[in-house]
TIVO-2410 file (N, C-alpha, C; in nm, 3 decimals):
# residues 153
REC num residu      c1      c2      c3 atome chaine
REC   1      X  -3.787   1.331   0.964     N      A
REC   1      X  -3.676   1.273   1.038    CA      A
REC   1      X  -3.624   1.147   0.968     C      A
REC   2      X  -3.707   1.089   0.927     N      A
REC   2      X  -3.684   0.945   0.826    CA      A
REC   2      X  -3.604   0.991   0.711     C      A
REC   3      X  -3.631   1.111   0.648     N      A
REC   3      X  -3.571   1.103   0.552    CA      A
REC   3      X  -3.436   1.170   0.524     C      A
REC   4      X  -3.378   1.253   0.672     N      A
REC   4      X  -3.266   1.294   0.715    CA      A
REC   4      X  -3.216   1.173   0.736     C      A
REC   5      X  -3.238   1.066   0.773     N      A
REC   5      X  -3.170   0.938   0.865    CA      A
REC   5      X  -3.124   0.884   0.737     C      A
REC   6      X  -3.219   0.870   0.622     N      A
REC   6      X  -3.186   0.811   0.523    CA      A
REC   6      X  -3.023   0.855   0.433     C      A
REC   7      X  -3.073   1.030   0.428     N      A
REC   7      X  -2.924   1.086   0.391    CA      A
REC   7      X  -2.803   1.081   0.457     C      A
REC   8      X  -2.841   1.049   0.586     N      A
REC   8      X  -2.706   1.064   0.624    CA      A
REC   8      X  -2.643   0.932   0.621     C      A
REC   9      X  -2.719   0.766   0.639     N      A
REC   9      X  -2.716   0.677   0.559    CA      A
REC   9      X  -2.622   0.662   0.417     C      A
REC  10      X  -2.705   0.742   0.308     N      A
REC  10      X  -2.652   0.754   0.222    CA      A
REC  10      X  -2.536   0.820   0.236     C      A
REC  11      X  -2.478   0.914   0.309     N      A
REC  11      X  -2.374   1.020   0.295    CA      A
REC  11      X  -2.280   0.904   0.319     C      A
REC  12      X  -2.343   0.811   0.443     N      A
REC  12      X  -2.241   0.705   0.509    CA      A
REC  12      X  -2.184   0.636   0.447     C      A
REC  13      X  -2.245   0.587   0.362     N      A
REC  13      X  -2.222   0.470   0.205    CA      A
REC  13      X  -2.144   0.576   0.147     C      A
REC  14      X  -2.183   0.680   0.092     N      A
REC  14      X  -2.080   0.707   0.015    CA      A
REC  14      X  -1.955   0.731   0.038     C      A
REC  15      X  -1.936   0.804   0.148     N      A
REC  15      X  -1.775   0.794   0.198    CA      A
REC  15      X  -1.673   0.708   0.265     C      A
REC  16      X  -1.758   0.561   0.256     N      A
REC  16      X  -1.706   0.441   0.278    CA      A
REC  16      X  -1.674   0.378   0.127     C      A
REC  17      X  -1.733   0.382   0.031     N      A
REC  17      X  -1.701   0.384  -0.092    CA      A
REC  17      X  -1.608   0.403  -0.148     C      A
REC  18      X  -1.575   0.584  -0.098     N      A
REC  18      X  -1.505   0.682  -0.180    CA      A
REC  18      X  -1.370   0.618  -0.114     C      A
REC  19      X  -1.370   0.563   0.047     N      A
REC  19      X  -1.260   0.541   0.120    CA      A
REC  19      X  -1.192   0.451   0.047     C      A
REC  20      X  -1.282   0.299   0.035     N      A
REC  20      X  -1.257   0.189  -0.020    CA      A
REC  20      X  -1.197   0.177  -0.182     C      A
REC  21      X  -1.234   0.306  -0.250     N      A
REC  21      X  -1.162   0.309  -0.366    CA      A
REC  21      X  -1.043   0.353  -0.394     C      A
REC  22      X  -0.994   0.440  -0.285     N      A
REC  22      X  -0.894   0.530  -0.288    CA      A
REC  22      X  -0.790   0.406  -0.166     C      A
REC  23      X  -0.800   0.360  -0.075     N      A
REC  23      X  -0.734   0.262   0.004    CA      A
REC  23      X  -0.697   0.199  -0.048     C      A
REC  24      X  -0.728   0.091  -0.160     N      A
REC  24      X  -0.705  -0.050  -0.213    CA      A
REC  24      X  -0.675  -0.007  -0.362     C      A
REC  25      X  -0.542  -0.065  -0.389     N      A
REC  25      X  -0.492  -0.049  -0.525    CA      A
REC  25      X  -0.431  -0.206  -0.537     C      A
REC  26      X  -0.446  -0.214  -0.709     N      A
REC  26      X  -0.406  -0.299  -0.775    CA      A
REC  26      X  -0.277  -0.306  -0.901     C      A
REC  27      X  -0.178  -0.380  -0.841     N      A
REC  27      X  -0.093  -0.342  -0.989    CA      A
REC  27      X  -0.032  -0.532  -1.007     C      A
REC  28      X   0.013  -0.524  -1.128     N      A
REC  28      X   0.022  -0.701  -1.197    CA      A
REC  28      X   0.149  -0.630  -1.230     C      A
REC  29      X   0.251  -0.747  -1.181     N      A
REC  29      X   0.390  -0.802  -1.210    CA      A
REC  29      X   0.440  -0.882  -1.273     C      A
REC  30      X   0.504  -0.885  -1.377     N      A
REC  30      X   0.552  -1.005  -1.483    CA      A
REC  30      X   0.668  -1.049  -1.379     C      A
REC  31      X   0.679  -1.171  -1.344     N      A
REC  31      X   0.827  -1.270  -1.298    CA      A
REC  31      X   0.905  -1.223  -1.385     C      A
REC  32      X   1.025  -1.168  -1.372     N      A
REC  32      X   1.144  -1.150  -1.468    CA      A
REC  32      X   1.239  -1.300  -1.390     C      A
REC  33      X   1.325  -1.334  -1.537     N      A
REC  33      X   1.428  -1.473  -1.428    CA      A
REC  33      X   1.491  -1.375  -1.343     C      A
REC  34      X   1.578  -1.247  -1.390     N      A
REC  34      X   1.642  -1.236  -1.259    CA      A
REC  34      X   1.626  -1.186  -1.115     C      A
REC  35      X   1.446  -1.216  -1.092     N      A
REC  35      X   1.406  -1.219  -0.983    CA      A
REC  35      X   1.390  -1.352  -0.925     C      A
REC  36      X   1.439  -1.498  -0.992     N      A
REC  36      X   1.461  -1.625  -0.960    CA      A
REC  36      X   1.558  -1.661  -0.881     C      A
REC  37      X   1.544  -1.772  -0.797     N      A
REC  37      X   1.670  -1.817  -0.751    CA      A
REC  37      X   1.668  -1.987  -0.814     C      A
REC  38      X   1.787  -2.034  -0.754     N      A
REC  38      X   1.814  -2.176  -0.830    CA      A
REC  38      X   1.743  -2.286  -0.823     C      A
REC  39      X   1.638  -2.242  -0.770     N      A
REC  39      X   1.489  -2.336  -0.733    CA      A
REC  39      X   1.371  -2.292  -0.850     C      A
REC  40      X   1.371  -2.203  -0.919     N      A
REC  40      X   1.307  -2.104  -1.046    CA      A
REC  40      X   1.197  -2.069  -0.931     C      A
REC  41      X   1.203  -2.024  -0.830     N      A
REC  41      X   1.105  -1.949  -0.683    CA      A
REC  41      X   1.152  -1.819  -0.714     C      A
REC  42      X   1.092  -1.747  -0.720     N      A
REC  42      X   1.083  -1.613  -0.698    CA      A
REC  42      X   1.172  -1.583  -0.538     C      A
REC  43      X   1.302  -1.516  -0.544     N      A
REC  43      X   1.361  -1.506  -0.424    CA      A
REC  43      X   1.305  -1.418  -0.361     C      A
REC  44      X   1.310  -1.465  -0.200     N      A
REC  44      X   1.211  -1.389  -0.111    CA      A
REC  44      X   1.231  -1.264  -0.067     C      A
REC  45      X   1.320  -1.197  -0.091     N      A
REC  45      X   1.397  -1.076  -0.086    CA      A
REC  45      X   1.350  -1.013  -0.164     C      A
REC  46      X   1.303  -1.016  -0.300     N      A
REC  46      X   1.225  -0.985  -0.385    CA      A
REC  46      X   1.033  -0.935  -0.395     C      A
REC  47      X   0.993  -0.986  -0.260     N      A
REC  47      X   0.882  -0.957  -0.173    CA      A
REC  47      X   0.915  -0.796  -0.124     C      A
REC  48      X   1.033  -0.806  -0.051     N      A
REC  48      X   1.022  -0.628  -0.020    CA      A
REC  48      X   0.989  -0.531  -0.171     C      A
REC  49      X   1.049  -0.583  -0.222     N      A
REC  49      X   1.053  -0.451  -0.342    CA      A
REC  49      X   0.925  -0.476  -0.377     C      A
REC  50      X   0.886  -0.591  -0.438     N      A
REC  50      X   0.705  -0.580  -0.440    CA      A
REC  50      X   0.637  -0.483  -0.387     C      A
REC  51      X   0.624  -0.500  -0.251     N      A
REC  51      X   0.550  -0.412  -0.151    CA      A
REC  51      X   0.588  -0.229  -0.167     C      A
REC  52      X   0.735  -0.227  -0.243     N      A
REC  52      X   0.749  -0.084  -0.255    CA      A
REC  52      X   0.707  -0.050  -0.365     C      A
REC  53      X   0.710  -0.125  -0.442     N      A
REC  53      X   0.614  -0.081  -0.601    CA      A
REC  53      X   0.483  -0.086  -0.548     C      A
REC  54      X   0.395  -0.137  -0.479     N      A
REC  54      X   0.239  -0.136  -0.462    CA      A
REC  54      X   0.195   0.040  -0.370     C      A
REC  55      X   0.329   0.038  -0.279     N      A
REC  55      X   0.309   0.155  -0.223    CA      A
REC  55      X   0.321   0.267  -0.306     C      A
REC  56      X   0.421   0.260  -0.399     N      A
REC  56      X   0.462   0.439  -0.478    CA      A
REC  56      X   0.348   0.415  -0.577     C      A
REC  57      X   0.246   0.276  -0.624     N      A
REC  57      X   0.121   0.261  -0.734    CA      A
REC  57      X   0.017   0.355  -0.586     C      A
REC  58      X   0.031   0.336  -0.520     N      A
REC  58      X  -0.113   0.321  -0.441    CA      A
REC  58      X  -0.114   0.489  -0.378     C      A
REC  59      X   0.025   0.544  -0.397     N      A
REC  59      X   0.034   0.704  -0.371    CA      A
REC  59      X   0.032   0.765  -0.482     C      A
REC  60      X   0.031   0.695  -0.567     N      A
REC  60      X   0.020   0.781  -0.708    CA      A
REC  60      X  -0.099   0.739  -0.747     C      A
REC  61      X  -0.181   0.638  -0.725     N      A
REC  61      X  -0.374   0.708  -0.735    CA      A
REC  61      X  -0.420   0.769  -0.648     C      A
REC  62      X  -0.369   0.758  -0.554     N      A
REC  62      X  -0.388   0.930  -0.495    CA      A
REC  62      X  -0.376   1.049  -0.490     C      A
REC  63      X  -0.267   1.093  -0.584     N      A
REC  63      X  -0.229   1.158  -0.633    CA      A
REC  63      X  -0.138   1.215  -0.585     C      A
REC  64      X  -0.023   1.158  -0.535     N      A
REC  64      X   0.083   1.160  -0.434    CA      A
REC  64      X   0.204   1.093  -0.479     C      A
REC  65      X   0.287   1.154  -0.559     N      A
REC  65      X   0.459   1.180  -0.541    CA      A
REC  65      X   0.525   1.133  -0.428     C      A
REC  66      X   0.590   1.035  -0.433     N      A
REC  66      X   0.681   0.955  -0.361    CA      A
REC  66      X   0.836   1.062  -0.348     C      A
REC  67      X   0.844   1.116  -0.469     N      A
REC  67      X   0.963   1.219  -0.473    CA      A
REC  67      X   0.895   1.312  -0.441     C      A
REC  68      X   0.819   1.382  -0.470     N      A
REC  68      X   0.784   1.481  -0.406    CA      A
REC  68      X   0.760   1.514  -0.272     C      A
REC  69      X   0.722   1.399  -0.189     N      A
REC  69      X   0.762   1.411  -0.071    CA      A
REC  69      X   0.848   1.466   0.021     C      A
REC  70      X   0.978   1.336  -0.055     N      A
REC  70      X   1.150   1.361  -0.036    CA      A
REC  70      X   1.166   1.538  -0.087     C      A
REC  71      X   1.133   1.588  -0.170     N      A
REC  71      X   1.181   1.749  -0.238    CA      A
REC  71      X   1.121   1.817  -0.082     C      A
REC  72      X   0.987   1.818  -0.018     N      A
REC  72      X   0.952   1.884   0.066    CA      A
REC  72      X   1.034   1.831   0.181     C      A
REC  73      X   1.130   1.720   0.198     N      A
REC  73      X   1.211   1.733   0.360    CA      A
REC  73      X   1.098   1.562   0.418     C      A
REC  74      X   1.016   1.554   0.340     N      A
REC  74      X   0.959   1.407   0.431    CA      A
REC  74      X   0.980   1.242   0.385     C      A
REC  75      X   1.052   1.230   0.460     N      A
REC  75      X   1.057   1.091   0.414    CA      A
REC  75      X   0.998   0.949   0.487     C      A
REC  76      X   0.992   0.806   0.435     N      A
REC  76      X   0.895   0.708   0.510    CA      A
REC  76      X   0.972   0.579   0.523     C      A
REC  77      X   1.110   0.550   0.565     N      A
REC  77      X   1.150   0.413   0.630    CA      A
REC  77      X   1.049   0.309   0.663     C      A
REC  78      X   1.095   0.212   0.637     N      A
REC  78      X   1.011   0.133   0.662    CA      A
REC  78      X   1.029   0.042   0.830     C      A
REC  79      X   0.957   0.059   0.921     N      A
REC  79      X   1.028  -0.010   1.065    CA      A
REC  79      X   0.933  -0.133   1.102     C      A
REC  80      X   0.862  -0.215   0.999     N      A
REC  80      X   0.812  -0.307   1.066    CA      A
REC  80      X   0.775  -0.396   0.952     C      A
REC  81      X   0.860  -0.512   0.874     N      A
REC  81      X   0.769  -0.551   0.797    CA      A
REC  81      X   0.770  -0.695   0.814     C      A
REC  82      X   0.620  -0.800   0.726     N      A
REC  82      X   0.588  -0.894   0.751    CA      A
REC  82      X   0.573  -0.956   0.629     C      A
REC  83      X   0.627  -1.083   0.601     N      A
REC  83      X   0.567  -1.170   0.514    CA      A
REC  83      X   0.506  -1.306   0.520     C      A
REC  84      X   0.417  -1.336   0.459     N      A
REC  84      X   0.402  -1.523   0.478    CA      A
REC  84      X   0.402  -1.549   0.371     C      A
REC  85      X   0.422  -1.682   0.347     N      A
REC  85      X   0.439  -1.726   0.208    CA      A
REC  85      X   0.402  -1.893   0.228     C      A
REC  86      X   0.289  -1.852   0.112     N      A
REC  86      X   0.205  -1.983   0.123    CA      A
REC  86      X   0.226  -2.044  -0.029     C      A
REC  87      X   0.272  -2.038  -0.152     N      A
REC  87      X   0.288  -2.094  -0.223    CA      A
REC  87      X   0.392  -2.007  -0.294     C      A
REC  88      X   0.451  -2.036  -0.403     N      A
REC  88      X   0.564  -2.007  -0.452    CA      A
REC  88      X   0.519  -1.950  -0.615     C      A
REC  89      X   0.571  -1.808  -0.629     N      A
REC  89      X   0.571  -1.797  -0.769    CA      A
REC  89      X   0.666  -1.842  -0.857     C      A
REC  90      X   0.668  -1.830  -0.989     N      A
REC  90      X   0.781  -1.887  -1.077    CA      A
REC  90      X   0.813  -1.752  -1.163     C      A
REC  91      X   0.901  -1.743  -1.257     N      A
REC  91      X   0.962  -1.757  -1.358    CA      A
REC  91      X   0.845  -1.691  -1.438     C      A
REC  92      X   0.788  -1.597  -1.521     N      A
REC  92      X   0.704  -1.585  -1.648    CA      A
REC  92      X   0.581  -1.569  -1.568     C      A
REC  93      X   0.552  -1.604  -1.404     N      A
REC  93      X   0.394  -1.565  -1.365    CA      A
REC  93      X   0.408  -1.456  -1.366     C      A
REC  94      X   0.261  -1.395  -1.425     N      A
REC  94      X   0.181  -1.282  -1.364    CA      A
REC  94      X   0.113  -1.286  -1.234     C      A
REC  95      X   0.124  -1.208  -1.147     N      A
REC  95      X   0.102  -1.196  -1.013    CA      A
REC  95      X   0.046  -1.042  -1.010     C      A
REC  96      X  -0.065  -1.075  -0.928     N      A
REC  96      X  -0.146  -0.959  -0.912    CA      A
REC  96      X  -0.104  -0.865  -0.723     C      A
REC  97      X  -0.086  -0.783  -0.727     N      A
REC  97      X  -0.028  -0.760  -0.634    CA      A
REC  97      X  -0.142  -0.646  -0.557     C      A
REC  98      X  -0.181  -0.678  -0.428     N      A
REC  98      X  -0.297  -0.560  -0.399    CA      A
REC  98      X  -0.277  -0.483  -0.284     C      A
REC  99      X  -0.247  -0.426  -0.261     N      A
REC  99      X  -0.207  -0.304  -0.187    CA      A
REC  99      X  -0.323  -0.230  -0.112     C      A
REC 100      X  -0.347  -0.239   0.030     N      A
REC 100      X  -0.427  -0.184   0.097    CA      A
REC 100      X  -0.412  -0.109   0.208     C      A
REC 101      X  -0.432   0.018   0.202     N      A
REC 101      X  -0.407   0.097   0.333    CA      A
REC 101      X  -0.511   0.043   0.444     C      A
REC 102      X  -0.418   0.014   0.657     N      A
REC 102      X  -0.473  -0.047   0.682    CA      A
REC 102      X  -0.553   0.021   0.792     C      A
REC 103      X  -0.551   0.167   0.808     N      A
REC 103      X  -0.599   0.229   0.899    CA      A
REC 103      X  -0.574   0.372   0.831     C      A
REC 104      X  -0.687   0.461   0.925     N      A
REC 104      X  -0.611   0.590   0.925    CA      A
REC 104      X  -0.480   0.613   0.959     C      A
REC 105      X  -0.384   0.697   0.877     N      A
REC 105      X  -0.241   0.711   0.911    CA      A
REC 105      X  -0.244   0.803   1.038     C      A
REC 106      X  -0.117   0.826   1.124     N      A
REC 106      X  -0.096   0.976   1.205    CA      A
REC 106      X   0.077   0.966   1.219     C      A
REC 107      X   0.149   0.918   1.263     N      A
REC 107      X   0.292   0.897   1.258    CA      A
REC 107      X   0.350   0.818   1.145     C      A
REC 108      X   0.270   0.729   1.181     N      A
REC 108      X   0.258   0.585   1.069    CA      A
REC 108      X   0.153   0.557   1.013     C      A
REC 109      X   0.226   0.512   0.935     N      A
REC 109      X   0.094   0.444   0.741    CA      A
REC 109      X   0.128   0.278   0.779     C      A
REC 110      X   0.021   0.219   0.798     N      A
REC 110      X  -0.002   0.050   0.787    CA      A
REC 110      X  -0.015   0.037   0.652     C      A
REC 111      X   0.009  -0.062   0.564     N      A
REC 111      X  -0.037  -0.163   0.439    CA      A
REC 111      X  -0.032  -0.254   0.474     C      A
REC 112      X  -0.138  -0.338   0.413     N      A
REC 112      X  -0.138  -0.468   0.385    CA      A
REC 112      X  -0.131  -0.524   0.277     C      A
REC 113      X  -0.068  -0.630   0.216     N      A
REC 113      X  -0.056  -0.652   0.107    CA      A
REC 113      X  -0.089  -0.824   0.022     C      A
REC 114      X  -0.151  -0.912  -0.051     N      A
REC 114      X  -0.212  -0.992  -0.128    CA      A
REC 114      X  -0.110  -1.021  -0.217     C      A
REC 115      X  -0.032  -1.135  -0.241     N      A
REC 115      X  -0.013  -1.141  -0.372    CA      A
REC 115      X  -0.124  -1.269  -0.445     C      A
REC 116      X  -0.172  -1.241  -0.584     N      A
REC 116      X  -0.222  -1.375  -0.650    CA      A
REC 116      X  -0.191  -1.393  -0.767     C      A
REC 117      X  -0.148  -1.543  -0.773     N      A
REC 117      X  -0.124  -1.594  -0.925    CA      A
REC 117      X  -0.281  -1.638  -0.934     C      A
REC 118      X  -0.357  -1.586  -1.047     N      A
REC 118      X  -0.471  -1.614  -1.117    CA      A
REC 118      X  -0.554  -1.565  -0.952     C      A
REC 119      X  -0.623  -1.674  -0.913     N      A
REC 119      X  -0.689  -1.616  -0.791    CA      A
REC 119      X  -0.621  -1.734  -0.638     C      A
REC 120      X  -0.565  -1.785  -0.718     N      A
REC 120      X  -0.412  -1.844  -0.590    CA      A
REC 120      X  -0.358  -1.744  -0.517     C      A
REC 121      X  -0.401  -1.740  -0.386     N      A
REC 121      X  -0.311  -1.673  -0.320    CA      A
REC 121      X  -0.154  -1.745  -0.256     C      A
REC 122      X  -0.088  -1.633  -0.318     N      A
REC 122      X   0.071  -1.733  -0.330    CA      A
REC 122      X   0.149  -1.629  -0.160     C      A
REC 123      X   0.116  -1.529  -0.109     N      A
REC 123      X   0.136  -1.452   0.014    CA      A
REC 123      X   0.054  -1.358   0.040     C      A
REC 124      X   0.153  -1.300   0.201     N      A
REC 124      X   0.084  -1.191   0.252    CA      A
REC 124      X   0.174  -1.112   0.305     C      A
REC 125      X   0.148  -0.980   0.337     N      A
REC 125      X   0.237  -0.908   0.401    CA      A
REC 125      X   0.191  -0.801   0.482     C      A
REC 126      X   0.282  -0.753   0.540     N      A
REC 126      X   0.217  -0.586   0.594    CA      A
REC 126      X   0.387  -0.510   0.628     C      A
REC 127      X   0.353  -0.425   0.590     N      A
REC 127      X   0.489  -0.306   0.601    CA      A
REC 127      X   0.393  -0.183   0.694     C      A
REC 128      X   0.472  -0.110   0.850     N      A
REC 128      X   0.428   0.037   0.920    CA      A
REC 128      X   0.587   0.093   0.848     C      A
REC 129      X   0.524   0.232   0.803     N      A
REC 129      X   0.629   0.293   0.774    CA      A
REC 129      X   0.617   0.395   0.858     C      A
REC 130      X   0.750   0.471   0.924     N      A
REC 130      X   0.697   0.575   0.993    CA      A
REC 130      X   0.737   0.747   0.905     C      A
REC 131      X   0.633   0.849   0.899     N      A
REC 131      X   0.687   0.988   0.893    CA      A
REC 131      X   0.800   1.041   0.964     C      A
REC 132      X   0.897   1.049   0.842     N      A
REC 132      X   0.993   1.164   0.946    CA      A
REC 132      X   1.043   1.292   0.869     C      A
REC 133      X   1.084   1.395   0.908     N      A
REC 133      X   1.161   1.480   0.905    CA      A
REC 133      X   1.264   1.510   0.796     C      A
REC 134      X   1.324   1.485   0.730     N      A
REC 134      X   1.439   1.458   0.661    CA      A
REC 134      X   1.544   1.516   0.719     C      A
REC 135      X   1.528   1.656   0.761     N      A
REC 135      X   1.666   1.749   0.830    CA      A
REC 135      X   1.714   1.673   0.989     C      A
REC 136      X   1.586   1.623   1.033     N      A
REC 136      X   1.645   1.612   1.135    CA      A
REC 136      X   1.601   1.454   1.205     C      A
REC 137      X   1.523   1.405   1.103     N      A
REC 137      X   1.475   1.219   1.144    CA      A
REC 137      X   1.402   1.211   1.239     C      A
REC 138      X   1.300   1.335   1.332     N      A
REC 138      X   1.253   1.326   1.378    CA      A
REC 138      X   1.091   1.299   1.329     C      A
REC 139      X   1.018   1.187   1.379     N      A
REC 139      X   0.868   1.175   1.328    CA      A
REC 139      X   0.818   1.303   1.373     C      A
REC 140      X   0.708   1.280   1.241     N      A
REC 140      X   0.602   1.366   1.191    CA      A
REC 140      X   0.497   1.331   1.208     C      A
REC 141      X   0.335   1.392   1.199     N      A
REC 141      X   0.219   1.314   1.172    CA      A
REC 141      X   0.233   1.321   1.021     C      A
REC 142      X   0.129   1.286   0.961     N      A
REC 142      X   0.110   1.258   0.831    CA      A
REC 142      X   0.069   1.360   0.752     C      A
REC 143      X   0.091   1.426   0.684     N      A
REC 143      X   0.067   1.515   0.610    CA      A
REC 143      X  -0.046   1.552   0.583     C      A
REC 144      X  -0.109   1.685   0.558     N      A
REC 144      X  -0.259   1.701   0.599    CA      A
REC 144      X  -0.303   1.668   0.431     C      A
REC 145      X  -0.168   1.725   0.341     N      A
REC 145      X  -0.220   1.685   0.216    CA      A
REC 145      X  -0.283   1.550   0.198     C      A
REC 146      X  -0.166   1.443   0.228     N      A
REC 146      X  -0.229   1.287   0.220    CA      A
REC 146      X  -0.384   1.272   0.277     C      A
REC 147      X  -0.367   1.280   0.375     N      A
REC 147      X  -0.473   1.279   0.488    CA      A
REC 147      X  -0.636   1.344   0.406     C      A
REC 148      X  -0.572   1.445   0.346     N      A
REC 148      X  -0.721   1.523   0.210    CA      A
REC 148      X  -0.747   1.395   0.103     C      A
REC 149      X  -0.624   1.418   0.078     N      A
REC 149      X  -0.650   1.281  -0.036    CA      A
REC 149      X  -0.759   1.146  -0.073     C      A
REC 150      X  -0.679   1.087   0.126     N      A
REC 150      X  -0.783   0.962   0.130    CA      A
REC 150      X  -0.924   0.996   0.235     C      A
REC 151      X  -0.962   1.096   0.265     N      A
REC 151      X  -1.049   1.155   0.300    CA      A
REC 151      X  -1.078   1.142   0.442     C      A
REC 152      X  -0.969   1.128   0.540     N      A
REC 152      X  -0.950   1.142   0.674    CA      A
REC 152      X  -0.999   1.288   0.748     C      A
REC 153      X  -1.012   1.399   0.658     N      A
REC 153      X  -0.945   1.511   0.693    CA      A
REC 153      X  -1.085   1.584   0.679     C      A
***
C-alpha cells in the first residue's frame, strides 16, 4: 500500500511538472524607438501587443496555431484586460516577458503576465479571452485539442 501511495505521489509530481512547463512561457523583447513616446517610456498602449505576442509564443509551445484556429471558424477577443505599471521601460531594453496560463480554460483562457528588465519587475497584467464561434460569435468551450495539449483532458 506504501508503495502504491508513493506512485501515485510520483504520478502527482509529474503531472504538475508537465503542467507547469507547458503553462508558463518565456519570450525577450528588444525596445524598438518606435515603441517610445516623447518621454523615451515605452507607450502604454504598447503593453497590449506585448501580451499578444506572449499569447501566440505560449500557443505555439503548445503546439497550437493562432491561425489555425481562425481557418477552423474559432476565434479569441479579448474582454477583460489589466495592467499595472510599476517602473518604466526605455528605448534599447531587453525585457523579458512571461506569459502564464491562469487556470484551467472552459469558455475562457485567463493569462497572466510579468514583464522584467534584468530581474526588475517593470509590470503586470492579465488578459480573459473568451471562445467564440466565428460564423456566428456565439461562445464555445475550449477546444478539446488545446485542452490535450496542456493536459486538462
Amino acid at each position: 500500500m506504501i508503495l502504491l501511495l508513493n506512485i501515485n505521489f510520483f504520478l502527482c509530481i509529474l503531472k504538475l511538472l508537465f503542467i507547469f512547463l507547458f503553462v508558463v512561457d518565456k519570450i525577450q523583447i528588444l525596445i524598438r524607438y518606435s515603441e517610445t513616446d516623447q518621454m523615451s517610456f515605452v507607450y502604454h498602449g504598447n503593453y497590449v501587443k506585448f501580451f499578444e505576442m506572449g499569447r501566440i509564443a505560449w500557443l505555439k509551445k503548445i503546439g497550437v496555431s493562432y491561425r489555425e484556429m481562425e481557418e477552423i471558424g474559432i476565434i479569441n477577443p479579448v474582454i477583460d484586460l489589466q495592467i499595472k505599471f510599476r517602473k518604466h521601460a526605455k528605448f534599447d531594453d531587453n525585457i523579458i516577458l512571461t506569459t502564464t496560463l491562469r487556470e484551467e480554460p472552459s469558455y475562457m483562457i485567463e493569462f497572466d503576465y510579468l514583464i522584467h528588465r534584468d530581474k526588475e519587475l517593470l509590470s503586470t497584467g492579465y488578459t480573459k479571452l473568451i471562445f467564440l464561434n466565428a460564423e456566428n460569435n456565439k461562445p464555445i468551450r475550449c477546444p478539446d485539442f488545446i485542452l490535450k495539449k496542456i493536459n486538462f483532458l
